[in-house]
NUNU-715233 format. One record per residue (C-alpha): residue number from 1; x, y, z. Coordinates in pm, 1 decimal, m for minus. Layout:
<pts>
rotor_x_y_z
NUM_X_Y_Z
...
</pts>
This chain:
<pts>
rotor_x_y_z
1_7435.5_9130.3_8882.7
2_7664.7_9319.5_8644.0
3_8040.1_9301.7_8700.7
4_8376.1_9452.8_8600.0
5_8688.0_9305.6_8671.7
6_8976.0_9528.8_8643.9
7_9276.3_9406.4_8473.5
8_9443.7_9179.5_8206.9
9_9658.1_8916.5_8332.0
10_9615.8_8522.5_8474.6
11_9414.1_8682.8_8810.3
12_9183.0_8832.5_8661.0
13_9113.7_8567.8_8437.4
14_9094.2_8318.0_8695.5
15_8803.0_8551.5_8846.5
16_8663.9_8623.9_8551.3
17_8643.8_8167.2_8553.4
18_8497.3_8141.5_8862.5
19_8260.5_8463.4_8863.8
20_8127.2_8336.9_8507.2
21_8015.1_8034.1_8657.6
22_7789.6_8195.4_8949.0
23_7362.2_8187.8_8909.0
24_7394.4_8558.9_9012.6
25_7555.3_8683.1_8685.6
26_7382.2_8854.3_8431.1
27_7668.3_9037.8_8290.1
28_8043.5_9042.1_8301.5
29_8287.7_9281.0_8167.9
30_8692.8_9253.9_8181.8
31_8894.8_9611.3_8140.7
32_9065.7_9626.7_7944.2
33_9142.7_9164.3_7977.5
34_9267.3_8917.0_7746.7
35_9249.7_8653.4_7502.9
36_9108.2_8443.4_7778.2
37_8861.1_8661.5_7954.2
38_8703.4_8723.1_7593.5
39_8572.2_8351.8_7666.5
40_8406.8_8443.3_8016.3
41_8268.7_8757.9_7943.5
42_8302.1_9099.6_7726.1
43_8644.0_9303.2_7721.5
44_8606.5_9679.9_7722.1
45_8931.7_9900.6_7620.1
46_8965.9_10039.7_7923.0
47_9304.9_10086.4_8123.6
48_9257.5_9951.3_8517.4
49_9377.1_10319.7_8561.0
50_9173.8_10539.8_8392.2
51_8903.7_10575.1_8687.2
52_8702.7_10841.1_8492.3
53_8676.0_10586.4_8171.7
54_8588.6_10342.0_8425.8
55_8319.2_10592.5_8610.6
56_8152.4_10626.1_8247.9
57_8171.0_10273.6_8132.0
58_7992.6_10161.7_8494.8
59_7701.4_10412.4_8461.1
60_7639.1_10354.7_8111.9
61_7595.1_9979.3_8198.3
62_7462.8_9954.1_8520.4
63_7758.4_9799.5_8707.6
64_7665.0_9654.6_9003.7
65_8029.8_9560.0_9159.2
66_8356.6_9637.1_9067.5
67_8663.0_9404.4_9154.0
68_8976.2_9524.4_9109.4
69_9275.5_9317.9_9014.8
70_9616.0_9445.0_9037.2
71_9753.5_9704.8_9327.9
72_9838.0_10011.6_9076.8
73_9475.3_10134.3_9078.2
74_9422.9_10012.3_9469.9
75_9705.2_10239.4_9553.8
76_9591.3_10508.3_9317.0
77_9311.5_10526.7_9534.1
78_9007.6_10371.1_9304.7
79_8796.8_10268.5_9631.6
80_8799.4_10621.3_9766.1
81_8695.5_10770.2_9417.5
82_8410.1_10527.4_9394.6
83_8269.4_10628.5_9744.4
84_8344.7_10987.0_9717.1
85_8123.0_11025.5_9411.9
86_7768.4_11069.5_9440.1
87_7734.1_10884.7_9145.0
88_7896.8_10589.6_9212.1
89_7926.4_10582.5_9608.3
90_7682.7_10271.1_9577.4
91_7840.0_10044.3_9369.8
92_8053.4_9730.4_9578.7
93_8425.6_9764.3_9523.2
94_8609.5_9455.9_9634.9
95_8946.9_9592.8_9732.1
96_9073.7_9839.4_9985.1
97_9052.6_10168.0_10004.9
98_9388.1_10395.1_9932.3
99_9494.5_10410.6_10295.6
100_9453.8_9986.6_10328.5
101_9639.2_9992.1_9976.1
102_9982.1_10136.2_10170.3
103_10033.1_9813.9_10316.2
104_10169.2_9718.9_9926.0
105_10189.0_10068.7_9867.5
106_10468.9_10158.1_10119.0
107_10721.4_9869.1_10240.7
108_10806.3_10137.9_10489.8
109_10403.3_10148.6_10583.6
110_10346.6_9788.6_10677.3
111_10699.4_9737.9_10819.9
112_10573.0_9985.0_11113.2
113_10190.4_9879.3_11097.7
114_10375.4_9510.3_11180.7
115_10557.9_9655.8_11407.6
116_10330.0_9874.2_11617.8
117_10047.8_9563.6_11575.2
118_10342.5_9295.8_11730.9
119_10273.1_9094.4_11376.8
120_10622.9_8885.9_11376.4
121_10852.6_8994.1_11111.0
122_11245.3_9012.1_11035.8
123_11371.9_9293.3_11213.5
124_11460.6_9625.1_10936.6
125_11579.2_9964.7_10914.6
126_11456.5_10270.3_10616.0
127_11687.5_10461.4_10430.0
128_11690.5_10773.6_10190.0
129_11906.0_10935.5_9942.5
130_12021.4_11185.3_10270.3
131_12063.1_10847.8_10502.7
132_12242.8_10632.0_10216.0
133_12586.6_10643.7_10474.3
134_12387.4_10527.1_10767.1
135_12219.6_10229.1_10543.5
136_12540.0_10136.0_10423.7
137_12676.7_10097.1_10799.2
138_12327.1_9969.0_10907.5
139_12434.6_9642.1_10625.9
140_12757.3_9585.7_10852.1
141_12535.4_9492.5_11114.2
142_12337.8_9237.6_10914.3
143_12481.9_8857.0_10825.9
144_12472.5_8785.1_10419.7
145_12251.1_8729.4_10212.2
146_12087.9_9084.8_10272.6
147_11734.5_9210.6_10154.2
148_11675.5_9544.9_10010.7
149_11348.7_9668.5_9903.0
150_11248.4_9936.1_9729.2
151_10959.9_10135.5_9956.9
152_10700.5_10182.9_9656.1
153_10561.2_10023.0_9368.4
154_10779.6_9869.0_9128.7
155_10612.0_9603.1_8909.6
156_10730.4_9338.0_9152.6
157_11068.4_9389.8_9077.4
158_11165.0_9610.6_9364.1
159_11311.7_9345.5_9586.6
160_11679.8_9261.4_9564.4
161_11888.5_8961.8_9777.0
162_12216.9_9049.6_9717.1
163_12510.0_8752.9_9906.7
164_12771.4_8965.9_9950.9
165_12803.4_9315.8_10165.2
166_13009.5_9494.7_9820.8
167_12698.2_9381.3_9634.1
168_12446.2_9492.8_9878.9
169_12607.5_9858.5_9915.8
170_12599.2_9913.2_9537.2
171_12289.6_9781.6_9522.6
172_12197.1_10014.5_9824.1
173_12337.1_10300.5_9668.4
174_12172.5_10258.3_9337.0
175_11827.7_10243.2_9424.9
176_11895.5_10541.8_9648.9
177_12165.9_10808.7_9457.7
178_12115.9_10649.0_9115.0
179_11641.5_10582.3_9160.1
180_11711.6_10219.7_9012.4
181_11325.3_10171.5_9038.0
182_11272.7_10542.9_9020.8
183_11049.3_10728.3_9285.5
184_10997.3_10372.2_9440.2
185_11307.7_10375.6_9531.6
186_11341.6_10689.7_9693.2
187_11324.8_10510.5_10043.2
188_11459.5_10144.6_10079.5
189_11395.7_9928.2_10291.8
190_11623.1_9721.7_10411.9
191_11551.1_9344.1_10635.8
192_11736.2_9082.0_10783.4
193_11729.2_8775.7_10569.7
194_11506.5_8490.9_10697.7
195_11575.7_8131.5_10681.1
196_11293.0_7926.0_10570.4
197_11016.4_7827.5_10309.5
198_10826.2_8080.8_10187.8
199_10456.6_8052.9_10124.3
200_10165.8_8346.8_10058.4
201_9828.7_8279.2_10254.8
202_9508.9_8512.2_10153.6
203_9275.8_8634.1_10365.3
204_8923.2_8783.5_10224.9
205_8778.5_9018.0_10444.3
206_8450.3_9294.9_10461.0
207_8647.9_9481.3_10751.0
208_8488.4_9307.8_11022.7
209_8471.8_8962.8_10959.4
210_8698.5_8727.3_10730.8
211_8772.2_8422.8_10575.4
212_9110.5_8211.4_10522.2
213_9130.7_8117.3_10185.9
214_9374.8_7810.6_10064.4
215_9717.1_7861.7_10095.4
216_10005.7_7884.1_9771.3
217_10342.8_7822.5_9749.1
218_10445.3_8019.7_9427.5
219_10786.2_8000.9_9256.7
220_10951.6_8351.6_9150.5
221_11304.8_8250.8_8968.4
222_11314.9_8221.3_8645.6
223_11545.0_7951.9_8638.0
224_11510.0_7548.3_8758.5
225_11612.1_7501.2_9109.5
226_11531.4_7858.7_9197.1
227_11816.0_8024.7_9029.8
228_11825.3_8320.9_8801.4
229_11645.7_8653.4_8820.6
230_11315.4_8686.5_9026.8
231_11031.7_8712.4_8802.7
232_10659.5_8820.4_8855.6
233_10611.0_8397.6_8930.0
234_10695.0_8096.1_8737.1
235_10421.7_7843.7_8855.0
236_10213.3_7773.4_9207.7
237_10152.9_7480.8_9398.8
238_9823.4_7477.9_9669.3
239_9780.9_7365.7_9911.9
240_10137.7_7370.0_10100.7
241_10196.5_7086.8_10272.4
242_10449.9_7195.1_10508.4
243_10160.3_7467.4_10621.3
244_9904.8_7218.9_10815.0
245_9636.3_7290.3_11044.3
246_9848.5_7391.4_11319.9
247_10069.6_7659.0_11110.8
248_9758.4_7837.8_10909.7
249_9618.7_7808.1_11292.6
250_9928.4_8043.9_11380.7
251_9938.0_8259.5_11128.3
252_9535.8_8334.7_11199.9
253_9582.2_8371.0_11528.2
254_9923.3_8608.7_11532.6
255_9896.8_8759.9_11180.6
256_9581.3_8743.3_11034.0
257_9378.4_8850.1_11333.1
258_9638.1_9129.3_11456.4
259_9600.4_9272.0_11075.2
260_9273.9_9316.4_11066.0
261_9239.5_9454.6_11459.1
262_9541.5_9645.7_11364.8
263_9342.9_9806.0_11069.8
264_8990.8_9859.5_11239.8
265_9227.8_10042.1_11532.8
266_9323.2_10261.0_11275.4
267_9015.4_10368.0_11092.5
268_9167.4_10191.9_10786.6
269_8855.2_10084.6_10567.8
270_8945.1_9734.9_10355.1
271_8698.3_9515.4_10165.2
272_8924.5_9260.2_9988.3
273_9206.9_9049.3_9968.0
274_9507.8_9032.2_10206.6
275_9826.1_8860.1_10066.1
276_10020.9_8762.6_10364.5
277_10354.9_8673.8_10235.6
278_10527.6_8452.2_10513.3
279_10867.8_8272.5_10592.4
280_10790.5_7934.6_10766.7
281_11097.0_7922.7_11003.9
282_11122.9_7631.5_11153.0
283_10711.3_7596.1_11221.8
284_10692.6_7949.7_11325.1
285_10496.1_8214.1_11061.5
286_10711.1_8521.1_10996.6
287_10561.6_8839.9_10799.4
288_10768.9_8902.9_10471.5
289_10495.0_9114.3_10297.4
290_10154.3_9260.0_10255.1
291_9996.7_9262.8_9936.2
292_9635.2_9439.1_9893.5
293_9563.0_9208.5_9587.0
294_9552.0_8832.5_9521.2
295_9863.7_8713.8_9388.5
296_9927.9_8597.2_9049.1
297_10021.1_8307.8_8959.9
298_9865.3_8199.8_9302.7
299_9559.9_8338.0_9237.9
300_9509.8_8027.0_8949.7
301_9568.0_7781.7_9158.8
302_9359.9_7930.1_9468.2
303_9069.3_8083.3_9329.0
304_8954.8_7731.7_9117.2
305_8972.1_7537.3_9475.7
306_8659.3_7773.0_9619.3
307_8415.1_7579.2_9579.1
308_8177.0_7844.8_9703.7
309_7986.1_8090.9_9418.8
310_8261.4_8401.3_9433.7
311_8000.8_8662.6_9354.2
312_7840.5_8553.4_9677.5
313_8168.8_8622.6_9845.5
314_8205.4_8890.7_9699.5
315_7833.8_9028.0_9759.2
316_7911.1_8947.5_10172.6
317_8221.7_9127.1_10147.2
318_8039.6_9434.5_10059.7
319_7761.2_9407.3_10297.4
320_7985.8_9310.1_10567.4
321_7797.8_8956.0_10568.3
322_8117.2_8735.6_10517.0
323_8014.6_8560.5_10832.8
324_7739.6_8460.5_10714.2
325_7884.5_8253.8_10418.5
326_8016.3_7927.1_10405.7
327_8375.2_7860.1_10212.9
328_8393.6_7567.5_10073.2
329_8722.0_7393.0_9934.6
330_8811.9_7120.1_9684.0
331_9039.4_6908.5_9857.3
332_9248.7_6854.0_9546.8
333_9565.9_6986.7_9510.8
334_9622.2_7231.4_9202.3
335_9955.5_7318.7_9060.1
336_9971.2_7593.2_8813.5
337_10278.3_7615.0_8564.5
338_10339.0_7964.3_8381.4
339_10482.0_7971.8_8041.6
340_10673.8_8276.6_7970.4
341_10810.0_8427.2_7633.7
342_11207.9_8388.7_7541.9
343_11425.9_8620.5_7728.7
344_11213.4_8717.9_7974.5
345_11231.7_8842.7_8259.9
346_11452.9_9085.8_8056.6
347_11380.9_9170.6_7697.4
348_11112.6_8985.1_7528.5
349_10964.8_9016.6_7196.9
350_10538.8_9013.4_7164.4
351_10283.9_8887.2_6879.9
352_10440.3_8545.9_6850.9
353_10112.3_8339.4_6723.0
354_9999.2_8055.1_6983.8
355_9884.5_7727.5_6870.7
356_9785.7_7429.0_7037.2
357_9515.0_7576.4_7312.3
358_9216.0_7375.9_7157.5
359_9427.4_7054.4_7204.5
360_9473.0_7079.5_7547.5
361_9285.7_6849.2_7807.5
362_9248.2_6802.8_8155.7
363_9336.7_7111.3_8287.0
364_9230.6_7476.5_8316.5
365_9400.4_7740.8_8099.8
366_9428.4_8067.5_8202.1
367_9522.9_8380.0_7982.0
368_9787.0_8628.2_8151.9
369_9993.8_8799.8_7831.1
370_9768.7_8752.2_7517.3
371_9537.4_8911.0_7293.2
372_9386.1_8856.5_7012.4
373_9498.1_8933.3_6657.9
374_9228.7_8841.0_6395.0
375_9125.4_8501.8_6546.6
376_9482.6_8383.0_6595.5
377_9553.6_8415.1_6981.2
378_9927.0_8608.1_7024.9
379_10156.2_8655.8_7240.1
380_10121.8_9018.1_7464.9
381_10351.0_8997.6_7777.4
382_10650.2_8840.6_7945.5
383_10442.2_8569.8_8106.6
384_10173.5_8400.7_7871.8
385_9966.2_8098.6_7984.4
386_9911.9_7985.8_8283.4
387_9845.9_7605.9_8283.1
388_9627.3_7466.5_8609.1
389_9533.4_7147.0_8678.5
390_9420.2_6922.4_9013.3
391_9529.0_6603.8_9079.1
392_9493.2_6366.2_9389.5
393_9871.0_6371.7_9462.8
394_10112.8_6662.7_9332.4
395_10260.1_6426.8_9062.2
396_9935.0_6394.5_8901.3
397_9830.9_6761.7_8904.1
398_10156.5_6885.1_8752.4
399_10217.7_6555.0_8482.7
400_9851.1_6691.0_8341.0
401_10025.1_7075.0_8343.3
402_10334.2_6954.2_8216.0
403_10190.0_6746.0_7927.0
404_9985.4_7012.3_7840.1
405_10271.0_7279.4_7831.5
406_10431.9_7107.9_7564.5
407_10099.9_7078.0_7356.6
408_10105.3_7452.3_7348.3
409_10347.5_7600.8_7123.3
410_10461.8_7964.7_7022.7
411_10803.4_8127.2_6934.0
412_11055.7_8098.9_7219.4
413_10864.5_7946.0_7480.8
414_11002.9_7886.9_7814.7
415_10851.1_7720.2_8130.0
416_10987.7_7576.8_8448.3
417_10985.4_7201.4_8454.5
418_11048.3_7180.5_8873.9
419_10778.2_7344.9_8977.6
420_10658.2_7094.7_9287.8
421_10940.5_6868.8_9244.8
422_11094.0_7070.8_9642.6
423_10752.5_6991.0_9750.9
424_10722.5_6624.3_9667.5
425_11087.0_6540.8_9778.5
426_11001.6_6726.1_10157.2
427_10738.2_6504.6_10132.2
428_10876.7_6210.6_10057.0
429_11164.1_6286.9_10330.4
430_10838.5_6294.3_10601.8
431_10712.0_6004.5_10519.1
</pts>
């Protein structure tokens, strides 16, 4: 088969790992990729966005699947152009189509598909610019800290936790009088906080029939101990071991099966991932978000467990054969840990030279900000490398990403050096 993976960060070249492996592969291209994907397969200057580039490069080639990494093109509707053109309408896309895409698309969206499909979830309320009073009285209701989230797409920034209610109703009213994130925040919604540990489980699915992929605990601060500003995801830990059998058995049972009834009830086509973000409350699974994507850094630490050939996966989710497929998993645990340039978050500077990435040992490196410049490998986002590595016990999966994060070296680097460290003390406390 000949594949494209759409995108450029860590995801896609975690897929672009795995699929590079599989004895159905003849070739694979990355649009527009990385640094990394360069070693899997070919990268094509395309933007994951520019479906009519895309539409030429995939006939020119003979592309047999397309799978699309991040949401922007999934809510621009790339599944729906695919099968509306006569062209193209028989190539496999793995990822929804536009209308499955609103469940990331619009907070507002999957709020009420939760809702009207009894999916547990904190309870919310969405504002506009013309309801901004009645938002601001709806926060007097709520007990600190509050959650306000921006309806649309906003480059995973969109969601703010504000502890006091002054801070939450200037937050409120900038996202809504003063479009913080822009159009995405021309509705906002906004949730009562929930108390817990959070954790994302995936779910692959060909719109009948589905599959429960590892779980991921992912951390999102920028700062040790979870402080600082959120960012797109310092480092990932999978599996979770405060989500055993019995809580992955709840969350099929009152999430993942309700979505995907939920969606066949409502003519909603999907072929793809599901990113159920959860709260575990007290043993009890509690819908934070939908994503229509894998998650990233999860994805690195997820995606290298499957044992199973992904293009065969992939090939069942777009025959609707996922059933008959068996997933296998690596019972290792694998802890990714992200390093990030200086500053970011917020401003960041680019083309800082890496070194060090042939010295590296024991663990799986994954490209998500990088390109190349010559030969020499640079720097080309906020976050850079993702480092993964499996281990028998936590400790020895992240002292192998650890060691190796301070073999690679560029200008500013910054990395988390907690990532796990909640997770071994709860267990520690159990036992």
């Amino acid at each position: 088969m000949n594949v494209l993976i759409l995108g450029n960060g860590g995801r896609e070249h975690a897929f672009a790992y795995k699929i590079s492996q599989s004895k159905k592969l003849e070739n694979l291209y990355i649009a527009p990729g990385n640094a990394g994907t360069s070693l899997c397969g070919t990268n094509v200057d395309i933007s994951a966005s520019d479906f009519e580039g895309i539409k030429n490069f995939v006939w020119k080639n003979n592309i047999d699947m397309v799978v699309v990494g991040p949401e922007d093109p999934l809510v621009k509707g790339i599944y729906d152009f695919f099968k509306n053109d006569e062209v193209l309408k028989d190539i496999a896309i793995i990822g929804p189509s536009k209308a499955g895409a609103q469940l990331e698309g619009s907070k507002d969206f999957s709020k009420e598909f939760m809702i009207r499909h009894k999916i547990p979830t904190a309870r919310y309320q969405t504002f506009n610019k013309d309801t901004l009073q009645e938002g601001l009285k709806f926060l007097e209701t709520l007990s600190p800290p509050y959650v306000l989230k921006a309806d649309g797409l906003a480059a995973g920034k969109g969601v703010v936790i504000p502890n006091t209610l002054d801070e939450a109703k200037k937050e409120l009213t900038e996202m809504l009088a003063h479009a913080k994130f822009g159009n995405a925040s021309a509705k906002v919604v906004i949730e009562e906080f929930l108390k817990g540990i959070e954790l994302s489980v995936f779910v692959l699915t060909d719109g009948k029939n589905y599959k429960i992929l590892p779980a991921a605990k992912d951390y999102k601060r920028i700062g040790e101990g979870d402080v600082g500003l959120n960012t797109g995801g310092m480092g990932a830990v999978s599996p979770v071991p405060f989500a055993d059998a019995d809580f992955i058995k709840k969350v099929e049972e009152r999430v993942a099966i309700p979505t995907l009834k939920g969606l066949q009830q409502e003519g909603i086509v999907y072929k793809g991932f599901i990113f159920i973000g959860l709260m575990n409350c007290d043993g009890e699974p509690q819908v934070i978000e939908y994503n229509c994507r894998m998650g990233d850094p999860e994805t690195e630490v997820v995606i290298p467990r499957i044992k199973t050939d992904l293009l065969e996966l992939f090939e069942a989710v777009a025959t609707e054969n996922l059933h008959n497929i068996k997933l296998e998993v690596d019972e290792r645990i694998a802890t990714t840990v992200m390093l990030v340039s200086g500053g970011y978050p917020e401003d960041y500077e680019k083309n800082k030279t890496i070194t060090g990435l042939d010295k590296t040992h024991d663990s799986i490196i994954f490209h998500a900000g990088t390109k190349l410049d010559g030969t020499n490998v640079v720097t080309n986002g906020g976050r850079v490398i993702a480092i993964t590595s499996f281990g028998n016990s936590m400790e020895e999966a992240i002292g192998k990403s650890m060691k190796n994060a301070e073999i690679i070296s560029y200008d500013k680097k910054n990395y988390r050096k907690d990532i796990g460290q909640d997770l071994m003390k709860l267990e520690k406390v159990k036992h």
